[in-house]
PDB file of N, CA, C and O in Angstrom:
ATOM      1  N   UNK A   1      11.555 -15.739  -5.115  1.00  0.00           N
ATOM      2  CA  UNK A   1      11.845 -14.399  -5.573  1.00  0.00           C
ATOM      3  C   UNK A   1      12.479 -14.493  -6.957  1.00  0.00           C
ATOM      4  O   UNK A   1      13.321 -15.365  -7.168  1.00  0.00           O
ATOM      5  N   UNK A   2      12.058 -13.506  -8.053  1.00  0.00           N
ATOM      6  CA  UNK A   2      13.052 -13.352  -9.097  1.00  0.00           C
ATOM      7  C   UNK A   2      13.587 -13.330  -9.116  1.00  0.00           C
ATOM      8  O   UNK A   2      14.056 -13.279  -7.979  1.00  0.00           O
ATOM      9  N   UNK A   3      14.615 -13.319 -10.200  1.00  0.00           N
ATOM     10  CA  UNK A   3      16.041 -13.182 -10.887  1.00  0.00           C
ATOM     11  C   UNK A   3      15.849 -11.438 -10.683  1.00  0.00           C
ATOM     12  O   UNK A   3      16.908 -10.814 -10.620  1.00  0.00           O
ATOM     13  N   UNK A   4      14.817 -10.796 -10.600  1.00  0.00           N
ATOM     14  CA  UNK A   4      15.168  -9.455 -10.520  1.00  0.00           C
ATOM     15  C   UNK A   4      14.871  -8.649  -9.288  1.00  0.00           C
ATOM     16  O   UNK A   4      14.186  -7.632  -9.177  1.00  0.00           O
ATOM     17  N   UNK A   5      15.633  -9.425  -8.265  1.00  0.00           N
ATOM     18  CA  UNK A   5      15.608  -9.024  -6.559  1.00  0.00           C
ATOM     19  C   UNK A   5      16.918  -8.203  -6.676  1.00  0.00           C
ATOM     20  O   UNK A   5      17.880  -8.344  -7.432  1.00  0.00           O
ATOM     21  N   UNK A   6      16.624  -7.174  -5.554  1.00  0.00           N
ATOM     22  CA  UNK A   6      18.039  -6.168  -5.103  1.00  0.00           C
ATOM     23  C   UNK A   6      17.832  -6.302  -3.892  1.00  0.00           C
ATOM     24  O   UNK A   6      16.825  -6.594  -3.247  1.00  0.00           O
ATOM     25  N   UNK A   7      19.540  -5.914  -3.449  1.00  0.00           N
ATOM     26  CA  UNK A   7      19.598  -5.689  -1.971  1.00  0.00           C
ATOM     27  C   UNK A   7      19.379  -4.176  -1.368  1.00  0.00           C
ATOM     28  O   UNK A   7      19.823  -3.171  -1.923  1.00  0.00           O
ATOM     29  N   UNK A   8      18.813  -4.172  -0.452  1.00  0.00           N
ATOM     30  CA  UNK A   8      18.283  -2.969   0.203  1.00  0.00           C
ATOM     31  C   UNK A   8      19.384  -2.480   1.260  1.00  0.00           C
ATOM     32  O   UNK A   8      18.465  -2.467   2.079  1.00  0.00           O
ATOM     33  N   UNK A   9      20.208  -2.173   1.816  1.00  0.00           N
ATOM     34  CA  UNK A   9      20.605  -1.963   3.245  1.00  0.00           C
ATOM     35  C   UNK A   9      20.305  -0.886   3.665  1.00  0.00           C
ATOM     36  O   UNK A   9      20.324   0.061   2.879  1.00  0.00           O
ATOM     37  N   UNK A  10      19.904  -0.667   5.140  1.00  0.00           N
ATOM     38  CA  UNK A  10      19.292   0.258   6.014  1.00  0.00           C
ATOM     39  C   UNK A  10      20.258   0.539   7.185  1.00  0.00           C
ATOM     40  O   UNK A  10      20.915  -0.257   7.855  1.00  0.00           O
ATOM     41  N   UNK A  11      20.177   1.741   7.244  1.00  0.00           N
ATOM     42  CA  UNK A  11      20.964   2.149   8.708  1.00  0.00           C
ATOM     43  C   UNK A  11      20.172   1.942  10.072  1.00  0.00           C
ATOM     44  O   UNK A  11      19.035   2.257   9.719  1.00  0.00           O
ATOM     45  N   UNK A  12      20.122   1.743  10.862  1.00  0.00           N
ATOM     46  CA  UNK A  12      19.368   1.906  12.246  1.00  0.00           C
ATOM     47  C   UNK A  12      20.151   1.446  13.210  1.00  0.00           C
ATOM     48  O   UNK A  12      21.297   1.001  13.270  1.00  0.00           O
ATOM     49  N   UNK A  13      19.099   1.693  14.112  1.00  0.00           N
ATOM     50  CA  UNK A  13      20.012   1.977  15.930  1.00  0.00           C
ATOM     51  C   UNK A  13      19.985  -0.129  15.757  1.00  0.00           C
ATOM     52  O   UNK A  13      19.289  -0.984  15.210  1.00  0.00           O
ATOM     53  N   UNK A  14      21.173  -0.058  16.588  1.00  0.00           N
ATOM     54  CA  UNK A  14      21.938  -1.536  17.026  1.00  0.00           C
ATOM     55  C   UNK A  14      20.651  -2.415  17.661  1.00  0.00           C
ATOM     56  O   UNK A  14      20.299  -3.523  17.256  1.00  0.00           O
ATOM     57  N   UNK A  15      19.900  -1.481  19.001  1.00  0.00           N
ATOM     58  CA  UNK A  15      19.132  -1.756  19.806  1.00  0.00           C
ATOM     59  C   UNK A  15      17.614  -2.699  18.909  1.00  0.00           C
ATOM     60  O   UNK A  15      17.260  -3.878  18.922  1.00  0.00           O
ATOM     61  N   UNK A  16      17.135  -1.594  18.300  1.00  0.00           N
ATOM     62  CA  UNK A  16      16.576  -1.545  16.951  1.00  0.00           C
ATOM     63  C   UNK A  16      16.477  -3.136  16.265  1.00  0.00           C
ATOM     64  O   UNK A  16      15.577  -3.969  16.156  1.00  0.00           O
ATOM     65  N   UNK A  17      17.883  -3.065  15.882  1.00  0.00           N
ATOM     66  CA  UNK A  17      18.300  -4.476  15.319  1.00  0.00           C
ATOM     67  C   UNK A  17      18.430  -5.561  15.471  1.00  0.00           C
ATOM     68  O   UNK A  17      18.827  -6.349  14.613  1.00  0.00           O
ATOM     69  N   UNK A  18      18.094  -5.843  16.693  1.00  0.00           N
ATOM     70  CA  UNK A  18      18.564  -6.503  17.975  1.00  0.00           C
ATOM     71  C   UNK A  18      16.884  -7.172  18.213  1.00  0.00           C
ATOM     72  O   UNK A  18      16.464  -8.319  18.065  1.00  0.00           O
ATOM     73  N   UNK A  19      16.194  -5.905  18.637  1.00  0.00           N
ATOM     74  CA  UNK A  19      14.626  -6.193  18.478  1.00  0.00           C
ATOM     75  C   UNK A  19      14.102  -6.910  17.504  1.00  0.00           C
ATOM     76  O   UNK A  19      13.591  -8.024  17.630  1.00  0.00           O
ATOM     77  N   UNK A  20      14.231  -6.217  16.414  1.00  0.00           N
ATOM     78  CA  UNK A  20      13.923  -6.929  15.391  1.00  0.00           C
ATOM     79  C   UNK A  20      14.385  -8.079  15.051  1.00  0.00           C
ATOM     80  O   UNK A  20      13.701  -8.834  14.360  1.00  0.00           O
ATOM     81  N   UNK A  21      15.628  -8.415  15.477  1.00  0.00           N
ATOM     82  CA  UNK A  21      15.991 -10.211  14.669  1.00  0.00           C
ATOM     83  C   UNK A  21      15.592 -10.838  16.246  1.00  0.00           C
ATOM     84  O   UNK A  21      15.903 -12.029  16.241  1.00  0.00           O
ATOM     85  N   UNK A  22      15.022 -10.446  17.560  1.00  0.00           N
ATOM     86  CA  UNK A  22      14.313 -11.793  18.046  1.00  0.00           C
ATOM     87  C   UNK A  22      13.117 -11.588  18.238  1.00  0.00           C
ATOM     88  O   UNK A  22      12.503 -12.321  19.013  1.00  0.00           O
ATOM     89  N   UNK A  23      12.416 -10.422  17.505  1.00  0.00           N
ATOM     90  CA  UNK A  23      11.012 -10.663  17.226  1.00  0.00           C
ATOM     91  C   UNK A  23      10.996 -11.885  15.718  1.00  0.00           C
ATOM     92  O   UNK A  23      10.363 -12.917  15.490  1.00  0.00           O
ATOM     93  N   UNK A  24      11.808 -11.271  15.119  1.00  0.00           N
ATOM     94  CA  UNK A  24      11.315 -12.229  13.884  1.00  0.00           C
ATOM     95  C   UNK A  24      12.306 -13.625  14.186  1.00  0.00           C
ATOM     96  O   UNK A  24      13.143 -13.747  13.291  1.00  0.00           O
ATOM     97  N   UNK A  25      12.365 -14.326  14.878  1.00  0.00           N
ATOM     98  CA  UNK A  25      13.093 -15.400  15.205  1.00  0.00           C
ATOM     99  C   UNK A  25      11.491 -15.974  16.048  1.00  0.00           C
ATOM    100  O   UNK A  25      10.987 -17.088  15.906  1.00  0.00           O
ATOM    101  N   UNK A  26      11.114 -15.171  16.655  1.00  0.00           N
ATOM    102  CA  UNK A  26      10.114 -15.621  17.696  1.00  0.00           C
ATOM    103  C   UNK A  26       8.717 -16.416  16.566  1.00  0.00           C
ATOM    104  O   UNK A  26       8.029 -17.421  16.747  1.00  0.00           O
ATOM    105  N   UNK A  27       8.763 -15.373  15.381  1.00  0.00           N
ATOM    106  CA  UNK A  27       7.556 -15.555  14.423  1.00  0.00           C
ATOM    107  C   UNK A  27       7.893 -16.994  13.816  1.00  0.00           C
ATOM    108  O   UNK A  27       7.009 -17.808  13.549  1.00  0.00           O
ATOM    109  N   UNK A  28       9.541 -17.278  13.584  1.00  0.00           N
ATOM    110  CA  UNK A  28       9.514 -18.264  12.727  1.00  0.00           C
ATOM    111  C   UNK A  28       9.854 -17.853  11.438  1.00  0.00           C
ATOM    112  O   UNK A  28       9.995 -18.782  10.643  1.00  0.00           O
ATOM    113  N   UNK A  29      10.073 -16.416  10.882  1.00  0.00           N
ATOM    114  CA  UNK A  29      10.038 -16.405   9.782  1.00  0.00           C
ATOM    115  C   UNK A  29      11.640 -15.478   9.529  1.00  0.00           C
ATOM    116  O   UNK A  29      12.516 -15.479  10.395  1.00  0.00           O
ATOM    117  N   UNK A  30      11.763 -14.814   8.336  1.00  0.00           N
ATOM    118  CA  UNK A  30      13.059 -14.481   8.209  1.00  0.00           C
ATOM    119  C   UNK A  30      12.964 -12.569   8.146  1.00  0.00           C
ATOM    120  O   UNK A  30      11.852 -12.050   8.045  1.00  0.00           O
ATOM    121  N   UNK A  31      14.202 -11.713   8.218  1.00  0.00           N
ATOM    122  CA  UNK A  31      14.059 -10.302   8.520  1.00  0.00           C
ATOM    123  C   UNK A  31      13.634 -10.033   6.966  1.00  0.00           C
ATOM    124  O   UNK A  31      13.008  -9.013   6.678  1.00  0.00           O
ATOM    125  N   UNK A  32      14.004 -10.994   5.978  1.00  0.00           N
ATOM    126  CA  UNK A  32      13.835 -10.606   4.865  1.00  0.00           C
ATOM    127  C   UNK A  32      12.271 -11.101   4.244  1.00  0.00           C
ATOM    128  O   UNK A  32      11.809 -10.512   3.268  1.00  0.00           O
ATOM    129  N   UNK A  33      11.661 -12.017   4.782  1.00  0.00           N
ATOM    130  CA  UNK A  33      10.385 -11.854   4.355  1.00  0.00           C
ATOM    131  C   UNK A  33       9.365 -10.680   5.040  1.00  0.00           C
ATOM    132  O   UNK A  33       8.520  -9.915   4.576  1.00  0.00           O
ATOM    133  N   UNK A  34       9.898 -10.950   6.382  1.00  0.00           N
ATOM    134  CA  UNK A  34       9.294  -9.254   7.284  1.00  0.00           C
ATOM    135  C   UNK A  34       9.467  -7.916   6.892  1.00  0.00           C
ATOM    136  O   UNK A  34       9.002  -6.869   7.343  1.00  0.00           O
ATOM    137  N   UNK A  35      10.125  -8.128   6.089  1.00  0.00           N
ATOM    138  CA  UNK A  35      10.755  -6.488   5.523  1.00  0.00           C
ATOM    139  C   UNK A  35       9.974  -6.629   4.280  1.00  0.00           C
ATOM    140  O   UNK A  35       9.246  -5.645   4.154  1.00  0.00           O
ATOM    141  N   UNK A  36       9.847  -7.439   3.351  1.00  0.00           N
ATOM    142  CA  UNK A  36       9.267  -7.570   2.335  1.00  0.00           C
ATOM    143  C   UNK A  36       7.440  -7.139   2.408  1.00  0.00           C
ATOM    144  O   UNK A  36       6.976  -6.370   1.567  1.00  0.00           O
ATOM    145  N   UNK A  37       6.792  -7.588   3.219  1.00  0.00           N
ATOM    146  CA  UNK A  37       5.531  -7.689   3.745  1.00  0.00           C
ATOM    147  C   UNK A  37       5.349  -5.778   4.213  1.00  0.00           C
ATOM    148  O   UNK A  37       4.503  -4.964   3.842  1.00  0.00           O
ATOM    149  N   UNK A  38       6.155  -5.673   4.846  1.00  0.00           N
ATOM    150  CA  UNK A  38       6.411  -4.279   4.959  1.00  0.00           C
ATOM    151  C   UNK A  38       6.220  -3.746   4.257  1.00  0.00           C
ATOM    152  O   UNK A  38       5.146  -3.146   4.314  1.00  0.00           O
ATOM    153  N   UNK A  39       6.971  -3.573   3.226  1.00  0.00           N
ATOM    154  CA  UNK A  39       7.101  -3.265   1.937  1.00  0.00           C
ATOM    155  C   UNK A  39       5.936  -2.951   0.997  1.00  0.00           C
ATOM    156  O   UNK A  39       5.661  -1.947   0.340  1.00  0.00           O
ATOM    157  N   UNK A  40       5.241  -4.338   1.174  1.00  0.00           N
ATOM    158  CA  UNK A  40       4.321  -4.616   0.225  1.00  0.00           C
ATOM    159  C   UNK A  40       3.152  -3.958   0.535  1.00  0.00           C
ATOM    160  O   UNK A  40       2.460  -3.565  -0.405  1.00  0.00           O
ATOM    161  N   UNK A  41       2.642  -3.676   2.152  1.00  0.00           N
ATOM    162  CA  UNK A  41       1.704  -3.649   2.486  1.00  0.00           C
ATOM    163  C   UNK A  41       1.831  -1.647   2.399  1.00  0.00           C
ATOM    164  O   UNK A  41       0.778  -1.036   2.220  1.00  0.00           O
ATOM    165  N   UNK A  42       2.958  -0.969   2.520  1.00  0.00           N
ATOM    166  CA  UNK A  42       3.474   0.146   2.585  1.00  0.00           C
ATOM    167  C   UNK A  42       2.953   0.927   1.249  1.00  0.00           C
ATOM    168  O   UNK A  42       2.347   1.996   1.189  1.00  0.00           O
ATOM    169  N   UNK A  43       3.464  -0.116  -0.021  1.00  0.00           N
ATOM    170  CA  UNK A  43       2.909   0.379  -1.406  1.00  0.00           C
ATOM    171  C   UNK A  43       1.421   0.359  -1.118  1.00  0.00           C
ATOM    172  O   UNK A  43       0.818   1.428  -1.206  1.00  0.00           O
ATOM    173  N   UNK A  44       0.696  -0.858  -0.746  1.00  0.00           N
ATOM    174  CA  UNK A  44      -0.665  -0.450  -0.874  1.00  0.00           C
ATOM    175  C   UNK A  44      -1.630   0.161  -0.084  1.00  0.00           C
ATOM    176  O   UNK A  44      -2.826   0.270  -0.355  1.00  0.00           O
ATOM    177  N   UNK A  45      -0.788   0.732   1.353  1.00  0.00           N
ATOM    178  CA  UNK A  45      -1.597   1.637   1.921  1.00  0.00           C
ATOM    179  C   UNK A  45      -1.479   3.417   1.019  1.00  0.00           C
ATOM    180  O   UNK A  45      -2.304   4.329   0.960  1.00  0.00           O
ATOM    181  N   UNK A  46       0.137   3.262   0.354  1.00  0.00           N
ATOM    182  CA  UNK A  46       0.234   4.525  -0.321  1.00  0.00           C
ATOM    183  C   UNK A  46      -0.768   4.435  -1.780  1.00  0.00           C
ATOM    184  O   UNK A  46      -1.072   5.558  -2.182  1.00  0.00           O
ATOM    185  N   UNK A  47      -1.255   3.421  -2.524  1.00  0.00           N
ATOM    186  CA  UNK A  47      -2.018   3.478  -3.315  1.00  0.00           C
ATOM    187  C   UNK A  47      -3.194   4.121  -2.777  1.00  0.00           C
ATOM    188  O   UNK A  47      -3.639   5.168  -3.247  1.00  0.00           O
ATOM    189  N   UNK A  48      -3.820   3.368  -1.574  1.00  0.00           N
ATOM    190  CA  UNK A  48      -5.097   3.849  -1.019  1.00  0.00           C
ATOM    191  C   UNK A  48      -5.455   5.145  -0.861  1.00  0.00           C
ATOM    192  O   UNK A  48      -6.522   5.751  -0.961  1.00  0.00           O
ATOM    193  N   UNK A  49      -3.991   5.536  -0.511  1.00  0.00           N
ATOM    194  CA  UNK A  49      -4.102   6.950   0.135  1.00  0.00           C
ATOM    195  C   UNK A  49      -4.225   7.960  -1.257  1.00  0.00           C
ATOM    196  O   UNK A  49      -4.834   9.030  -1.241  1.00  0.00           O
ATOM    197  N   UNK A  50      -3.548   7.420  -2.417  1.00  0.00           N
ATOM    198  CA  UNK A  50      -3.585   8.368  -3.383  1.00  0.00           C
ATOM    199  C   UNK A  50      -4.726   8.474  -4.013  1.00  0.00           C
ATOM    200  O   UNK A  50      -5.192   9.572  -4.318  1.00  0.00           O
ATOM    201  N   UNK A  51      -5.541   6.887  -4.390  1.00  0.00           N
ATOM    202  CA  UNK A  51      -6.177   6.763  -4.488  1.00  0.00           C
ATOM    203  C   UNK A  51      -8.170   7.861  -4.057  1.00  0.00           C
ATOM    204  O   UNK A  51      -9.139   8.040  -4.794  1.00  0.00           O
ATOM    205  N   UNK A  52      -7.828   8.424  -2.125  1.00  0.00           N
ATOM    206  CA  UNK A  52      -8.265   8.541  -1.807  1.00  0.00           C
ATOM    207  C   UNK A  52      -8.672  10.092  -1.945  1.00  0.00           C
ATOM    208  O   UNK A  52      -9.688  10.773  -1.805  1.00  0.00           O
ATOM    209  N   UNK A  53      -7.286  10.282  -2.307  1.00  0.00           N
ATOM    210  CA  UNK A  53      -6.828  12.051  -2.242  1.00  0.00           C
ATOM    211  C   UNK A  53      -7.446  12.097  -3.898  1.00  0.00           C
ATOM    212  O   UNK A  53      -8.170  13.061  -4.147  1.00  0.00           O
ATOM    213  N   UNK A  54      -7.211  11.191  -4.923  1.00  0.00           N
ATOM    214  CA  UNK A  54      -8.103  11.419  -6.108  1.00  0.00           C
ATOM    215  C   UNK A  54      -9.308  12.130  -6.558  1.00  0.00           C
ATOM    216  O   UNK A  54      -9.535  13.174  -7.170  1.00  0.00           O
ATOM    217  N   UNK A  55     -10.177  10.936  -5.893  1.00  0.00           N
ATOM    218  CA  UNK A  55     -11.273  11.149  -4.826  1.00  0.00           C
ATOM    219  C   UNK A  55     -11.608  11.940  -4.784  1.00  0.00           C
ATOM    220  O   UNK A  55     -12.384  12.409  -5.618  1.00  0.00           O
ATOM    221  N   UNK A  56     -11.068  12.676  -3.477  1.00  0.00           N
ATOM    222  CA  UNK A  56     -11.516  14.242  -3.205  1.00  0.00           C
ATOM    223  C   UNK A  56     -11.411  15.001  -4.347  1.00  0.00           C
ATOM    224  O   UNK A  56     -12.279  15.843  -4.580  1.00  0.00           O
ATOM    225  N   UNK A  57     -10.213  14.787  -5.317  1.00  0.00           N
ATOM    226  CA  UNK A  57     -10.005  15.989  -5.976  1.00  0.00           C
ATOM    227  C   UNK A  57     -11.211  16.309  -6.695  1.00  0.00           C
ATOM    228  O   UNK A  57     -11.655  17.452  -6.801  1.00  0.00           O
ATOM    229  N   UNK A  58     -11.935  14.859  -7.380  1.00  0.00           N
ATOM    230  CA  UNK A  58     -12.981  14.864  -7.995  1.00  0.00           C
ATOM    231  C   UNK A  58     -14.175  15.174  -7.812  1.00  0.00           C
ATOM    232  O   UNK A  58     -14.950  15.758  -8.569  1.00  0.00           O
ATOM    233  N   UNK A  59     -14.364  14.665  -6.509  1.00  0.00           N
ATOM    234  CA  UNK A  59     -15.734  15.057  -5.822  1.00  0.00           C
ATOM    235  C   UNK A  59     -15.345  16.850  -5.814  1.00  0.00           C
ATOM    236  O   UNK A  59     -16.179  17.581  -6.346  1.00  0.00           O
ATOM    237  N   UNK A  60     -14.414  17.324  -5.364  1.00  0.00           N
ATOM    238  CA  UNK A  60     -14.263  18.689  -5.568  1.00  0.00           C
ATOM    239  C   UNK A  60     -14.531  20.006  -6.467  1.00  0.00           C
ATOM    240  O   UNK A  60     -14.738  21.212  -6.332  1.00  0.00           O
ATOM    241  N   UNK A  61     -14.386  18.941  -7.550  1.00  0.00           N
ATOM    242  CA  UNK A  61     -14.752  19.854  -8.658  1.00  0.00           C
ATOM    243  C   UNK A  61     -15.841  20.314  -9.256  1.00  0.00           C
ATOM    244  O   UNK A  61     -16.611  19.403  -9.558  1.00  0.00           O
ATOM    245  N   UNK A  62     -16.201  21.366  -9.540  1.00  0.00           N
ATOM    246  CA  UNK A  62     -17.588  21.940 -10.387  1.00  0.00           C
ATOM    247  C   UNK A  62     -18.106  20.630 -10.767  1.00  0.00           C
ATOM    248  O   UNK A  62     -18.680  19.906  -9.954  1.00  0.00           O
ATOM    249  N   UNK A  63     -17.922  20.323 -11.946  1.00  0.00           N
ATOM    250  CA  UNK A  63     -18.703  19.436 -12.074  1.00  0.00           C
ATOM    251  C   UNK A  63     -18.738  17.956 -11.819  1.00  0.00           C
ATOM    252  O   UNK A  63     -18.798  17.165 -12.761  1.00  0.00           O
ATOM    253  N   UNK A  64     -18.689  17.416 -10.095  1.00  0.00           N
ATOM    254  CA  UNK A  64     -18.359  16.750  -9.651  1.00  0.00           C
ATOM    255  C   UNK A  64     -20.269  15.601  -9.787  1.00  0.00           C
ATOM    256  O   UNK A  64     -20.526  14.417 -10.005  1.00  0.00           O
ATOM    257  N   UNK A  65     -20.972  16.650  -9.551  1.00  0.00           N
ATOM    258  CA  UNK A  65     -22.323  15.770  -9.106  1.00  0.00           C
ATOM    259  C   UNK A  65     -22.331  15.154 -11.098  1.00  0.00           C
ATOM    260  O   UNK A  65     -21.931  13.991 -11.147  1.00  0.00           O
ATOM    261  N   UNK A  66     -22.517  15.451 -11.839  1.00  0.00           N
ATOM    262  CA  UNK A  66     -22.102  14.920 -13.205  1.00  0.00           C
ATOM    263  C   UNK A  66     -21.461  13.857 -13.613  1.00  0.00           C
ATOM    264  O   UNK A  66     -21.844  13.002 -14.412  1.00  0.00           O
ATOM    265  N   UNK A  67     -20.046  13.968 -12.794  1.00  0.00           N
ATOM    266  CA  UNK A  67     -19.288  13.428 -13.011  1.00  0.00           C
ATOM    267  C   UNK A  67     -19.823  11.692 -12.104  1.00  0.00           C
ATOM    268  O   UNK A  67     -19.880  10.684 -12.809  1.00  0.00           O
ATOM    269  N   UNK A  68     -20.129  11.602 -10.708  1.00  0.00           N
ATOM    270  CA  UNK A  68     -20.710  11.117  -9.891  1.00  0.00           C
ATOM    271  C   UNK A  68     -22.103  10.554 -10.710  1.00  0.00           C
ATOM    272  O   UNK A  68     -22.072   9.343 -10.928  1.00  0.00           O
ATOM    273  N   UNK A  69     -22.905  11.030 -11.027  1.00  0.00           N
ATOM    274  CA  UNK A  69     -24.321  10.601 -12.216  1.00  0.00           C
ATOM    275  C   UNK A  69     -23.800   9.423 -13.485  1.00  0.00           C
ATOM    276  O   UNK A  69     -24.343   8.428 -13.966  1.00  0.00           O
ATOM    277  N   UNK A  70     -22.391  10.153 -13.738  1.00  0.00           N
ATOM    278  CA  UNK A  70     -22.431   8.973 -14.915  1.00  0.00           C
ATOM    279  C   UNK A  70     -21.497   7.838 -14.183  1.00  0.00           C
ATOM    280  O   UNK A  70     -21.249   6.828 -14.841  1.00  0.00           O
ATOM    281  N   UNK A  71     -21.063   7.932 -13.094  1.00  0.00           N
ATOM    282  CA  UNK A  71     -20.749   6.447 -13.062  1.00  0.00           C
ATOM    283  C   UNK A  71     -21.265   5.792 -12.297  1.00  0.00           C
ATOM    284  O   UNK A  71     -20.832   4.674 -12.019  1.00  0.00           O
ATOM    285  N   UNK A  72     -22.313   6.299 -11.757  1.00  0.00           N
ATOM    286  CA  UNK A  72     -23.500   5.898 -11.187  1.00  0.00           C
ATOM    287  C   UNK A  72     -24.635   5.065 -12.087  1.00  0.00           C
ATOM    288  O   UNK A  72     -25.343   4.068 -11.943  1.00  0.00           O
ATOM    289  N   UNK A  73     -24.343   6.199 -13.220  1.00  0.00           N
ATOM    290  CA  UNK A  73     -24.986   5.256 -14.455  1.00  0.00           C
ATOM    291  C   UNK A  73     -24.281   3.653 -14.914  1.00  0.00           C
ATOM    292  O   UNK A  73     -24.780   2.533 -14.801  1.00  0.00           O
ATOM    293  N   UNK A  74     -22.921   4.078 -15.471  1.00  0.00           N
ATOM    294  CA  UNK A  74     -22.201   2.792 -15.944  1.00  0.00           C
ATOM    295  C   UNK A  74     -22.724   1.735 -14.797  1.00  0.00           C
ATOM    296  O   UNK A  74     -23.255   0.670 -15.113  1.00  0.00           O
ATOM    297  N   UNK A  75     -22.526   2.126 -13.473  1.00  0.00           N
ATOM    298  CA  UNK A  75     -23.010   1.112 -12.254  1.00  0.00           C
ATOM    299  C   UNK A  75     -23.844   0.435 -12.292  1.00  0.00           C
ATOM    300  O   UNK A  75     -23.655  -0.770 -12.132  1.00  0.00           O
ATOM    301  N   UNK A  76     -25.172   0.981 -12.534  1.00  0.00           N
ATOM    302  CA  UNK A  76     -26.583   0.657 -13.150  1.00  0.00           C
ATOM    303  C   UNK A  76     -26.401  -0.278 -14.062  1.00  0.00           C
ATOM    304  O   UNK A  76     -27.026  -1.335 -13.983  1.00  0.00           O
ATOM    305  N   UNK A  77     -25.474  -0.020 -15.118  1.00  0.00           N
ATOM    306  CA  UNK A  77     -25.461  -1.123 -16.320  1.00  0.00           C
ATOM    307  C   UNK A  77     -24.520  -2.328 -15.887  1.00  0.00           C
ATOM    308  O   UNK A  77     -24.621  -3.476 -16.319  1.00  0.00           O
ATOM    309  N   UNK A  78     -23.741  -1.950 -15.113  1.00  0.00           N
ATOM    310  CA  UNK A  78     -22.850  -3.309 -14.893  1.00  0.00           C
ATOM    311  C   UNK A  78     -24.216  -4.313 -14.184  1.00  0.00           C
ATOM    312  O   UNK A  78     -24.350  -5.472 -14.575  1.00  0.00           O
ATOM    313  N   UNK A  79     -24.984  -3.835 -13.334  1.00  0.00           N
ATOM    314  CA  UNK A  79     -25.683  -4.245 -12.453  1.00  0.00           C
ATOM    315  C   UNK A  79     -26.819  -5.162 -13.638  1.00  0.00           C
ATOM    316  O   UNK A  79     -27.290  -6.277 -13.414  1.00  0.00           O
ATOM    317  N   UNK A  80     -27.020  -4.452 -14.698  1.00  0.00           N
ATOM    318  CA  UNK A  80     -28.414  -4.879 -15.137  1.00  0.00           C
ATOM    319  C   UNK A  80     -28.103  -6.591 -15.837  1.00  0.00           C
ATOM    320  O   UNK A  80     -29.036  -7.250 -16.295  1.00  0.00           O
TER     321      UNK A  80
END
């Protein structure tokens, strides 16, 4: 990890906490790489999702089939 790591602290139930440090004891690995992975995988389902909602906005619009044609085109050329 970088020189430019922060600490996070989280509130949650005891029980909670409890679960979690002998699930991740069971894996072998630490609460802080599990939380990290979390993390990581959290940003890129929220990319996807924005990503996805883009998307729609575009396909949405008047001139969506246009818009869809030319990069259908560029496609064509990457391809050729």
């Amino acid at each position: 990890m970088g020189r430019d790591s922060t600490v996070i602290q989280v509130r949650t139930d005891s029980r909670l906490r409890t679960a979690f440090t002998e699930a991740v004891q069971r894996e072998h690995t630490t609460t802080s790489d599990v939380l990290r992975q979390l993390m990581q995988q959290y940003v890129r389902d929220s990319l996807r999702r924005e990503a996805a909602r883009q998307s729609r906005v575009v396909t949405a619009a008047p001139d969506a089939a246009e818009s869809l044609a030319l990069i259908e085109d560029v496609q064509d050329l990457d391809d050729a």
